[in-house]
C-alpha positions in Angstrom: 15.6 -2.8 -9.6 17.5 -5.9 -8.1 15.7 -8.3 -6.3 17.9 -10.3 -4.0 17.5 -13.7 -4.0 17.0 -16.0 -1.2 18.0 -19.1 -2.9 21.8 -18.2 -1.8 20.8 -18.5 1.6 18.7 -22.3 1.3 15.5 -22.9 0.4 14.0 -21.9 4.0 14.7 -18.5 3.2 11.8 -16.0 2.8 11.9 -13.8 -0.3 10.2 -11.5 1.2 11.9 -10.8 4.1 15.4 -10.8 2.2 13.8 -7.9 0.2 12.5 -6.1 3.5 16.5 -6.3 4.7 18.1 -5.2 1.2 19.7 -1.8 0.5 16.8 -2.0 -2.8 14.2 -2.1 -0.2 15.4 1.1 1.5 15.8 2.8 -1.9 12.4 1.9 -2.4 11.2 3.3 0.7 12.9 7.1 -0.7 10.8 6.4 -4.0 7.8 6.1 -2.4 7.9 8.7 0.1 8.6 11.1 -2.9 5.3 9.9 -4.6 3.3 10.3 -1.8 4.7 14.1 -1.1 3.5 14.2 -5.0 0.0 12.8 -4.8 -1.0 13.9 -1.4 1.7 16.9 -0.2 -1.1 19.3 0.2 -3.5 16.9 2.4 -0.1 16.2 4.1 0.5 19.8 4.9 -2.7 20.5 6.2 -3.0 17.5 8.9 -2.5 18.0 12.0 -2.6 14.3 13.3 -1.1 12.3 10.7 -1.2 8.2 11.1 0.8 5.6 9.1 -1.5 2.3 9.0 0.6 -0.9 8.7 3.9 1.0 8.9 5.9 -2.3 8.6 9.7 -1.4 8.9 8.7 2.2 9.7 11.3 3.5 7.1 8.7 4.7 5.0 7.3 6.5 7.4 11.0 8.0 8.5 11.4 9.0 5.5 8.1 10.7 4.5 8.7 12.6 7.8 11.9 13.8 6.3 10.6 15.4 3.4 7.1 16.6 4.8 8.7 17.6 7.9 5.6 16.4 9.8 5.7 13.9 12.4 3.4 10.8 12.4 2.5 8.1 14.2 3.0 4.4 13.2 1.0 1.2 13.6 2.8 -1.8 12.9 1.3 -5.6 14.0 4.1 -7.5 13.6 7.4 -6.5 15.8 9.6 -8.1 14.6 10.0 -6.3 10.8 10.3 -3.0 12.5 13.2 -1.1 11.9 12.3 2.4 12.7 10.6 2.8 16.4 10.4 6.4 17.2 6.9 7.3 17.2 5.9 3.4 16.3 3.1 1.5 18.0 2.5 -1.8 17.7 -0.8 -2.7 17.1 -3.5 -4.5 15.2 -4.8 -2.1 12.7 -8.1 -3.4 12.9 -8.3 -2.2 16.9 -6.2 0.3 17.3 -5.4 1.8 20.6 -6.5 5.8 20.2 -10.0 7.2 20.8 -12.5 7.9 17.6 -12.0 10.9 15.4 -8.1 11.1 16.1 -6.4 11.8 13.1 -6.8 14.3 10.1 -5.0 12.0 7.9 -4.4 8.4 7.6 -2.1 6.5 5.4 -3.0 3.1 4.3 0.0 1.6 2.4 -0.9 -1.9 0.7 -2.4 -3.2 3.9 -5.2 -4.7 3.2 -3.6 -7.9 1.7 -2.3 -8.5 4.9 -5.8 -8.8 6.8 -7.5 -11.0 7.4 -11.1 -9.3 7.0 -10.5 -6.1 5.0 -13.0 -4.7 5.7 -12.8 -4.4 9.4 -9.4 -2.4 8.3 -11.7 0.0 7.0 -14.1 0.5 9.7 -11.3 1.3 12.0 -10.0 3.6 9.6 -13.7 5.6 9.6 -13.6 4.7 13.5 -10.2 7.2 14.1 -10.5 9.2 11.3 -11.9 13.0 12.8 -15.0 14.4 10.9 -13.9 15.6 7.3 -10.5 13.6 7.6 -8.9 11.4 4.6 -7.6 8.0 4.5 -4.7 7.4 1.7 -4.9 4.1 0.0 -2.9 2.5 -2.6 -3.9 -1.1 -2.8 -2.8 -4.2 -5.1 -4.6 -6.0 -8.1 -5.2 -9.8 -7.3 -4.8 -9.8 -11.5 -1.6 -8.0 -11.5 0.3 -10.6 -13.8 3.2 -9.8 -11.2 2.5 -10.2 -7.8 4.8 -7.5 -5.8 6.0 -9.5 -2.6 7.7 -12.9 -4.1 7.7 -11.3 -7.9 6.6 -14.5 -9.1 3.9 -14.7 -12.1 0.4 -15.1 -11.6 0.9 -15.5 -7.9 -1.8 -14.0 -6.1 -4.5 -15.3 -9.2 -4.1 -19.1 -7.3 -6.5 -20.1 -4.5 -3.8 -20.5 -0.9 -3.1 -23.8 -1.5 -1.6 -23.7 -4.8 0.3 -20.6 -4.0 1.5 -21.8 -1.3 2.8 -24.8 -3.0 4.5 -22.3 -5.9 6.4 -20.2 -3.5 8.0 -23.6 -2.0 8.3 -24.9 -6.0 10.4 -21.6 -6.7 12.8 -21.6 -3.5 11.2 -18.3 -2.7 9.4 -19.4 1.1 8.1 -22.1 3.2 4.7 -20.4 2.0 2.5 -17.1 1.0 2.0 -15.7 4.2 -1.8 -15.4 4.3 -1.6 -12.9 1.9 -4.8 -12.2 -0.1 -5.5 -9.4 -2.8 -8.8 -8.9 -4.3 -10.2 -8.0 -7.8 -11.3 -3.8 -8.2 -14.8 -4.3 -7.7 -14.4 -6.8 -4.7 -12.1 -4.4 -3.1 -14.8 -1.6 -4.0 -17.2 -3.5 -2.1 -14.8 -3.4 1.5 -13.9 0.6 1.1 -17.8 1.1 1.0 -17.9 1.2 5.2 -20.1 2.8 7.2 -19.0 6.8 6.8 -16.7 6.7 4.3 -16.8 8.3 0.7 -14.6 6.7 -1.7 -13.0 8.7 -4.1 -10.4 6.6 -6.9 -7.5 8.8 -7.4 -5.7 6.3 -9.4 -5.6 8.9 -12.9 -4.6 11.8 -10.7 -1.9 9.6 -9.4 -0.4 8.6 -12.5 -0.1 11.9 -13.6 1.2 13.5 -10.8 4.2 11.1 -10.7 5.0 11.7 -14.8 7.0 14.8 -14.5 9.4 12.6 -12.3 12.4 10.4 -12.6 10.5 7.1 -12.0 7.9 8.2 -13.9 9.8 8.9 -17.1 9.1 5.3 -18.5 5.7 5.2 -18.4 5.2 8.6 -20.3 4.9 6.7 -23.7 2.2 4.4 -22.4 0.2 7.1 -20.5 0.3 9.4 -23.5 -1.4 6.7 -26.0 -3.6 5.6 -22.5 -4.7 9.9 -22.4 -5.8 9.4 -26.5 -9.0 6.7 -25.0 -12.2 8.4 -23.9 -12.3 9.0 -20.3 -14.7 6.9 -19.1 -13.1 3.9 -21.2 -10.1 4.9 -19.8 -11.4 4.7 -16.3 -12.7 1.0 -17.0 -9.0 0.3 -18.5 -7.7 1.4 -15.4 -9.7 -0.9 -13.5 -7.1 -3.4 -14.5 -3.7 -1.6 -13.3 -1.4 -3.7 -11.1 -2.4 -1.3 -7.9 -4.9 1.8 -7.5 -5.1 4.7 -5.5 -8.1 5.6 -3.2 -8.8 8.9 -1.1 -11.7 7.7 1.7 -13.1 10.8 3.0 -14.9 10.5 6.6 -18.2 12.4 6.3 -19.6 14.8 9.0 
């Protein structure tokens, strides 16, 4: 994938928000729609409320409507990144504007580096979620040896100062945006809210997306990863660059 580069444009630039603009980004948006239809089609199909959490530019979402052909209802914080506004609220996903127990299904999209207090992300989502409803969650490695906004090394492993100071060293922003990930068992910790069941899904993920075109270069790795005992394999996977949750709302 090509990455564009804000040093063309001056140091002031934002790497980020070059990528959120690029034609890359928006081919991203159709690779990602088609692994969620993969991982989660049947919980999609049988939701009748359906919530996107942190919708961002809303083209995920679009497109994820597309293919499903079920409408759903964005919440996005910031304005000003959203591209997409039909069905699109703006909103602070930790108090969001709809009664409890409103949707069957939620989708939580790498959000939780964004907040502030994770885990008040996650109480809202056992707040809106309707008895027996699922929350989707794929969520980022603070040890990922790539961090996925500014695709710098080792990124999100430095405390905010000195990451802050290495996004301005490498031209990629003024600064990294308050964003925060956290270790598997820290993030663990946060999903374990008051009425939620946390199931990892991260193995069921992985093979779901295989059979496809994006998938095809990681078939080598998976089928040496499928030789290890499972419950090594489960510890192994503990270390992946991102994971995949299902948080179910108990009765």
């Amino acid at each position: 994938m090509t990455i564009p580069s804000p040093e063309a444009n001056g140091p002031d630039c934002d790497f980020y928000e070059a990528f959120l603009s690029s034609p890359e980004y928006r081919a991203s948006r159709v690779r990602k729609a088609a692994v969620l239809a993969t991982v989660i089609g049947d919980e999609i199909r049988g939701a009748r409320v359906i919530g996107d959490l942190g919708s961002g530019t809303g083209l995920l979402k679009r497109e994820l409507e597309r293919v499903s052909g079920r409408p759903i209802v964005g919440f996005e914080v910031d304005p000003a990144v959203v591209i997409e506004r039909e069905r699109t609220c703006v909103a602070d996903g930790t108090r969001l504007p709809v009664a409890d127990a409103s949707f069957d299904l939620l989708i939580v999209n790498h959000v939780y580096e964004h907040v502030p207090e994770p885990r008040s992300l996650f109480e809202e989502v056992s707040r809106v979620l309707k008895p027996g409803g699922l929350a989707y969650v794929t969520a980022g490695n603070r040890w990922a040896i790539f961090e996925p906004h500014y695709r710098l090394p080792f990124l999100s492993w430095l405390p905010t100062g000195l990451a802050d100071r290495y996004v301005r060293w490498a031209r990629r922003g003024r600064s990294y945006r308050g964003i925060r990930f956290l270790g598997y068992r820290p993030l663990r910790r946060t999903l374990n809210v008051a009425g939620l069941h946390v199931t990892d899904i991260t193995e069921r993920a992985i093979r779901s997306v295989l059979g496809r075109a994006g998938g095809s270069r990681w078939r080598p790795f998976w089928r040496i990863l499928s030789l290890v005992p499972r419950t090594a394999r489960t510890r192994m996977l503990h270390w992946a660059p991102q994971w995949f949750f299902l948080l179910t709302r108990r009765d």
